[in-house]
Backbone bond lengths (Angstrom), bond angles and torsions (degrees), N, CA, C in turn:
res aa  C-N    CA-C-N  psi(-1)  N-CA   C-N-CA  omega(-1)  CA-C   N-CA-C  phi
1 X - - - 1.456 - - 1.522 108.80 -
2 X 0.905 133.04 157.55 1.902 168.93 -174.55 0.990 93.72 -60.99
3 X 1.042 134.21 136.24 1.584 137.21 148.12 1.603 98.98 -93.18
4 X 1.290 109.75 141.76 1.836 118.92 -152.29 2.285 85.27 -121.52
5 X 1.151 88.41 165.36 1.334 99.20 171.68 1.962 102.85 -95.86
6 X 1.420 132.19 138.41 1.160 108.86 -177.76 1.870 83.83 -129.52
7 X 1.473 95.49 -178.93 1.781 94.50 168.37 1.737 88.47 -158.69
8 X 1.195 130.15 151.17 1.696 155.91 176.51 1.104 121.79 -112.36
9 X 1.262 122.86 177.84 1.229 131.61 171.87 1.605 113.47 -132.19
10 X 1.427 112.87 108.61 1.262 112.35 -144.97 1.202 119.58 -70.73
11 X 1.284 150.40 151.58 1.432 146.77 -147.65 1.723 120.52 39.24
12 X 1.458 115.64 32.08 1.284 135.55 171.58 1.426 117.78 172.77
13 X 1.254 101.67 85.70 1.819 111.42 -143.18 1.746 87.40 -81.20
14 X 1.250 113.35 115.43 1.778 101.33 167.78 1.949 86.90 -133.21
15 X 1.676 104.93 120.63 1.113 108.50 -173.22 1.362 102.74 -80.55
16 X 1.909 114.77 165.90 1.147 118.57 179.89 1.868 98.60 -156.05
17 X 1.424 108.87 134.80 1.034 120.41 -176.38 1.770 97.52 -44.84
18 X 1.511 119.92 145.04 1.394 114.76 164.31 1.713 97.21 -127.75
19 X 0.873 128.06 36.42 1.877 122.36 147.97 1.815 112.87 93.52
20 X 1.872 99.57 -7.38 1.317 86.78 -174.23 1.543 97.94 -122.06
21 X 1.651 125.30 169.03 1.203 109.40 179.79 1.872 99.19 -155.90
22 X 1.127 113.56 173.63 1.336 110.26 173.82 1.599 110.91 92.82
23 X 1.526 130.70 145.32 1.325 118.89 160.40 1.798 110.42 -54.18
24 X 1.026 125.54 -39.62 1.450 120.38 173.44 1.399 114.00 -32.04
25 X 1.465 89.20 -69.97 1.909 101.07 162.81 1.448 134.64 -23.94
26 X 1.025 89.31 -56.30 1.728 107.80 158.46 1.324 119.06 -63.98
27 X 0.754 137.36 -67.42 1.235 155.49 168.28 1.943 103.32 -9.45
28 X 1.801 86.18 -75.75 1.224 117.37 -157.68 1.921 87.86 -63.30
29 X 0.595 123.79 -20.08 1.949 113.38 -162.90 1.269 85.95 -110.54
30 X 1.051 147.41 -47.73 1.566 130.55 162.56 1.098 120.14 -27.36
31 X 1.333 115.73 -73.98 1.652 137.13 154.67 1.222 107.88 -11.17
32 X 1.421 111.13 -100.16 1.213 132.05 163.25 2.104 110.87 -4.59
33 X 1.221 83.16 -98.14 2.018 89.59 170.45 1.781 110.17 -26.19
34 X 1.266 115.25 -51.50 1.379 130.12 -161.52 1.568 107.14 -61.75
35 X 1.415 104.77 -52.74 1.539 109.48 -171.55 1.858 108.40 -110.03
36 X 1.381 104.67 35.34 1.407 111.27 177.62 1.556 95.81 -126.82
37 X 1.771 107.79 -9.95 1.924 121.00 179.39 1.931 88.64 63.59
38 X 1.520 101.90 62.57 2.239 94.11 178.95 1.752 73.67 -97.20
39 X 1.095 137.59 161.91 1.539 154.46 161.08 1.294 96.22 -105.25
40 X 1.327 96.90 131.37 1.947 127.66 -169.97 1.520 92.17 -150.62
41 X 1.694 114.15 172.87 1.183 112.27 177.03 1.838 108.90 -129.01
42 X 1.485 103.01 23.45 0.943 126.72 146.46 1.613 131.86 -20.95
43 X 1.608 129.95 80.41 1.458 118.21 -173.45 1.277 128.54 -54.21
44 X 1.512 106.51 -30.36 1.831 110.74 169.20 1.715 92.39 174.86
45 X 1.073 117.78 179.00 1.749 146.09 -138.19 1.611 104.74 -66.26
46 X 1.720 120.22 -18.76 1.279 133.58 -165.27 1.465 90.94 -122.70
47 X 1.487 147.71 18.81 1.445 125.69 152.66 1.730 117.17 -67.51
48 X 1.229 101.22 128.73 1.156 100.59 174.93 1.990 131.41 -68.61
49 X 1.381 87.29 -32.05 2.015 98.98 173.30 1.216 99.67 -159.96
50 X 1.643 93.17 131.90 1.082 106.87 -148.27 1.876 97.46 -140.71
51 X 1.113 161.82 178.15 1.589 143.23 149.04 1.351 100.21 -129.35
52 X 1.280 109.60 159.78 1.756 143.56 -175.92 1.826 106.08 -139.56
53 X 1.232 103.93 134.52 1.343 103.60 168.78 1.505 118.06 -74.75
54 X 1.315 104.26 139.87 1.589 111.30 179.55 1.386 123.00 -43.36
55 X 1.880 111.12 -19.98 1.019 123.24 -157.10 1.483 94.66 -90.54
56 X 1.110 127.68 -45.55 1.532 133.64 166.56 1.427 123.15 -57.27
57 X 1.258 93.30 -17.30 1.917 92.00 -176.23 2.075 98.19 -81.09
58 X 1.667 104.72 -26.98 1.242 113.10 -153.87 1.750 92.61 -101.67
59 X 1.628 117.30 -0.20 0.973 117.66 165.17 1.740 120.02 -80.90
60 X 1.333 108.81 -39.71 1.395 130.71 -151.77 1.963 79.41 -79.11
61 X 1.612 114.84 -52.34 1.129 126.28 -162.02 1.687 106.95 -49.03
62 X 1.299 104.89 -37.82 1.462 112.41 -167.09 1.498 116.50 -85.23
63 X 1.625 110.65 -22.39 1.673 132.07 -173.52 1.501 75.57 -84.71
64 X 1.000 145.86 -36.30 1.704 128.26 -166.96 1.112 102.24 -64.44
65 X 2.095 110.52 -74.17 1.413 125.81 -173.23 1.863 121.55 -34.66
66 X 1.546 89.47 -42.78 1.433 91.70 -163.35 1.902 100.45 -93.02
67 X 1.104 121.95 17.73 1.785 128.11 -165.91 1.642 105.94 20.98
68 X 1.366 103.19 52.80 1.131 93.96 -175.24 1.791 116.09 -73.84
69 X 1.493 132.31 -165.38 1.896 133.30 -163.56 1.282 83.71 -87.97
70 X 1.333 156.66 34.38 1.428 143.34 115.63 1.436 118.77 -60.66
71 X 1.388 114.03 -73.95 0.886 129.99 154.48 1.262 128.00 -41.32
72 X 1.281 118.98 -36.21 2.020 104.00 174.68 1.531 107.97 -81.44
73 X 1.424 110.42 -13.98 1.567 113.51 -176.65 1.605 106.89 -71.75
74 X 1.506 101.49 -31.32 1.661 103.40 -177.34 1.749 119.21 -111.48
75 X 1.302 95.09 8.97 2.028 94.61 172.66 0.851 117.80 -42.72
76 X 1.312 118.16 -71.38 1.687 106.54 -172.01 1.566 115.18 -50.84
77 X 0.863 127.59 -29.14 1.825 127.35 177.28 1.425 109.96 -62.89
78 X 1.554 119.19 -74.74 1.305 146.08 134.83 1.546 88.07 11.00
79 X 1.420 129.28 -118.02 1.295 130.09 -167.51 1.452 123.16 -48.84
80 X 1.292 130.60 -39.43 1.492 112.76 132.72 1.855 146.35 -0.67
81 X 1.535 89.45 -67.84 1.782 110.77 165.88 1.445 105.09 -78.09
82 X 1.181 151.44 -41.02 1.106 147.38 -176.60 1.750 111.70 -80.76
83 X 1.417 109.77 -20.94 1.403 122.85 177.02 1.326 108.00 -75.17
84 X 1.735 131.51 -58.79 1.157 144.20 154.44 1.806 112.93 -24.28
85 X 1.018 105.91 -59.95 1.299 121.95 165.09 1.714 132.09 -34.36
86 X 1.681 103.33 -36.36 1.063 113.10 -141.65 2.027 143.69 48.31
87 X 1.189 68.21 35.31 2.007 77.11 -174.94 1.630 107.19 -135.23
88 X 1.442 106.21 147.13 1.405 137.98 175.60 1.211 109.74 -62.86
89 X 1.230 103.50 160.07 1.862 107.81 173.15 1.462 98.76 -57.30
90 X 1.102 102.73 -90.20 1.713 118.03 161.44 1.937 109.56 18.25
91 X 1.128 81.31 -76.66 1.866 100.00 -157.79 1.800 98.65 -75.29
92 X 1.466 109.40 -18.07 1.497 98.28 167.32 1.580 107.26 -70.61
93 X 1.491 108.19 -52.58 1.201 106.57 -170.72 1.403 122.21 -61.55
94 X 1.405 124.25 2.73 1.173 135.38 175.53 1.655 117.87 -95.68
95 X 1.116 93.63 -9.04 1.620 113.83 164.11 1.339 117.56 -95.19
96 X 1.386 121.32 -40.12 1.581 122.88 176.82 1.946 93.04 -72.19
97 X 1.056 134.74 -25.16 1.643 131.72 169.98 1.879 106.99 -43.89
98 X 1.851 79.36 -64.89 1.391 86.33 -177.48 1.467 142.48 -46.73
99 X 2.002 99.36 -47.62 1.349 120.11 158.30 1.500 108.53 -45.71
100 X 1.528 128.73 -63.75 1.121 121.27 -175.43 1.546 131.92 -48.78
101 X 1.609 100.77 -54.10 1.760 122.19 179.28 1.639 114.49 -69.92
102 X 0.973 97.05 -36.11 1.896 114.19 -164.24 1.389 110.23 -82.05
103 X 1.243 110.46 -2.26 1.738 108.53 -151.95 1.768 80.75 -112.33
104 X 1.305 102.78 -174.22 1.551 131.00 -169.44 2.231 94.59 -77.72
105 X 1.287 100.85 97.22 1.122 110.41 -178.11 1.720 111.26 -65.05
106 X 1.610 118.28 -29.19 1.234 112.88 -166.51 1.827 101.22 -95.46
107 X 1.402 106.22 33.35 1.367 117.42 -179.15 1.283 112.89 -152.96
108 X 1.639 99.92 127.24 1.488 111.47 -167.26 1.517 108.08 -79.63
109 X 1.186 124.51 16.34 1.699 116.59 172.46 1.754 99.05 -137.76
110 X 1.074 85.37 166.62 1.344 99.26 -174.76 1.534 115.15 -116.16
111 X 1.274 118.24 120.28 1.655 118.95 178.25 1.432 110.42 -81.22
112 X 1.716 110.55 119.01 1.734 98.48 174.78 1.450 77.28 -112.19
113 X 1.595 97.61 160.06 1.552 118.80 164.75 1.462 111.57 -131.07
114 X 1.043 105.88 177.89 1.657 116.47 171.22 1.497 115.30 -157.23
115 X 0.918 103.03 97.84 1.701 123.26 164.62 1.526 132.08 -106.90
């Protein structure tokens, strides 16, 4: 079976699909976070749950939208991990929505898991 991307609500864990799946998946949003500098508390590329502040997810979200010199410094990589992936700029960022909206609103971090 898949290892799925999941996200909670922390101190009342009710999981919810977050759009990515596969160790690739993992992989790729590690990646991703790592060489975009998103702060997670993540020990390295194989933690399974790990949290990011909402504020960083909605940071990373906006360095996408707007392609801003973070982002043009790291495109070619960037589309790489999302290539591996099979997913669009687009459809990532429709996952960082999810992470953001979907998650435990009365909590400023966000629980991803992977199971």
């Amino acid at each position: 079976m898949s290892r799925q991307l999941h996200f909670g609500k922390t101190y009342q864990v009710q999981y919810g699909y977050g759009g990515l799946f596969g160790s690739d998946g993992q992989d790729a949003l590690y990646d991703i976070f790592s060489m975009l500098e998103i702060e997670n508390n993540a020990e390295d590329i194989y933690t399974d749950d790990y949290e990011v502040e909402r504020e960083e997810l909605k940071r990373l979200r906006q360095m996408l939208t707007d392609k801003d010199e973070k982002y043009q410094e790291n495109e070619e990589e960037l589309m790489k991990c999302l290539e591996k992936i099979e997913m669009t700029l687009d459809k990532f960022i429709d996952v960082l929505d999810t992470l953001i909206n979907e998650s435990d609103q009365q909590n400023e971090y966000v629980l991803i898991s992977w199971y």
